[in-house]
Structures are given as C-alpha cells and as structure tokens.
C-alpha atoms as one frame of an Amber mdcrd trajectory, in Angstrom:
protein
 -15.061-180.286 -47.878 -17.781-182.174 -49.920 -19.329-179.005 -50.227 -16.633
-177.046 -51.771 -16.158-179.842 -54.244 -19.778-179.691 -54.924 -19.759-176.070
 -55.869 -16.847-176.150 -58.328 -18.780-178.861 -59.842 -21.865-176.604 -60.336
 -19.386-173.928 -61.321 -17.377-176.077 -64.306 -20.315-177.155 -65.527 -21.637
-173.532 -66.171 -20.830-171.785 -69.676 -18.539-169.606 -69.491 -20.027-165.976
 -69.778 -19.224-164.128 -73.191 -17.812-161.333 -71.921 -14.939-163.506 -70.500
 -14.000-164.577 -73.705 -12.425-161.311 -75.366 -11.296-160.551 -71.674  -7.494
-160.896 -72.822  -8.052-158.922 -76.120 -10.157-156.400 -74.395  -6.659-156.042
 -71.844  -4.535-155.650 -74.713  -6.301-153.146 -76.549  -6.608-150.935 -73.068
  -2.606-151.335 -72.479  -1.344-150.729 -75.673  -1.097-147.213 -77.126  -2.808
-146.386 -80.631  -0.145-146.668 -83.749  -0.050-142.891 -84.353   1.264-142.841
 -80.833   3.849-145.268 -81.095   5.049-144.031 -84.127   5.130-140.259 -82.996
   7.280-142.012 -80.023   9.676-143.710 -82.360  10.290-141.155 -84.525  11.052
-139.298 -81.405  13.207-141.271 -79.483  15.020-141.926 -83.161  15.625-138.139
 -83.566  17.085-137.439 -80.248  19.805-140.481 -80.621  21.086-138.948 -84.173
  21.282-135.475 -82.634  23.019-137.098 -79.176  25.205-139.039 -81.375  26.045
-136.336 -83.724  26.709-133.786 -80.986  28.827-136.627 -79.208  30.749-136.681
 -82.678  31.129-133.373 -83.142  32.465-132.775 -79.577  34.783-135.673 -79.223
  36.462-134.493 -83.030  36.656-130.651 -81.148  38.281-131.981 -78.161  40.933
-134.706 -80.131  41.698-131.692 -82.689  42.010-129.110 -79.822  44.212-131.705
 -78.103  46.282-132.425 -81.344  46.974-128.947 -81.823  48.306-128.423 -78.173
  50.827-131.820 -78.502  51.818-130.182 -82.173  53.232-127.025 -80.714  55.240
-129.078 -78.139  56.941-131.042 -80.917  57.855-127.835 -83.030  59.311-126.564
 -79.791  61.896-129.193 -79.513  63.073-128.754 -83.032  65.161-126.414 -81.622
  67.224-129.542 -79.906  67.274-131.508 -82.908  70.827-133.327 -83.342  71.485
-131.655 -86.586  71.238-128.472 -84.966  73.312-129.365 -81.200  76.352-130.994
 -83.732  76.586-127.667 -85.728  78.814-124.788 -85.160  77.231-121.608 -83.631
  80.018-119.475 -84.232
C-alpha cells in the first residue's frame, strides 16, 4: 500500500505534459462540425418544417372545405321541410 501511495506522489509532483492541456479543446474541435456545416444543416432542417407546415396547411384547409361543402348540400336538402313550406297549401 505504501508503495502505491509512493507512486502517486512521484506522479503529482510531475508537470503535467503540454499536450494535456488543450486535451479538452482539441475534443471539442474534433466533435463539433465546421460552421458552413451547421449552417447548411439549419437552413435545411428550417426549409423542410415551412414546406411540412405549409403542406399540413394546405391539406387540412382542402379537407375542412371539402368537408364544408358535403354538410352544405345536406342543409339545402332539408329546405324542402322547412315550416313555412309543411304549413302552406299544396293545392
């Protein structure tokens, strides 16, 4: 046991070696893509959610419209049962 604590003794007393130091930005600079990239990738993902969006808009408004027009002809249908028109005379 005296011997382990006797080597990390020796060892925190050494420098520490230079190329340890910029370790972390070194890390950084590997895992992170270049600007052009990330920009390319934002303008990317930002172009596909206003076409999504805008093809979600479009679609929902064709649908509700198509939708409105079906309930529409069902109404004008029943016009024909209308109290003004079941109190008149036919004769």
């Amino acid at each position: 046991m005296q011997d382990l604590d006797r080597m990390f003794e020796r060892l925190s007393n050494q420098p520490v070696p230079a190329r340890l130091n910029r370790l972390e930005v070194d890390l950084a600079r590997q895992m992170s893509p270049p600007r052009a990239v990330a920009a390319a990738l934002a303008w990317r993902s930002v172009a596909v959610s206003l076409a999504l969006a805008a093809g979600l808009g479009i679609g929902g408004s064709a649908a509700a419209w198509n939708g409105a027009r079906a309930q529409s002809h069902d109404f004008l249908s029943g016009a024909q049962l209308a109290p003004s028109t079941l109190l008149s005379n036919p004769e």
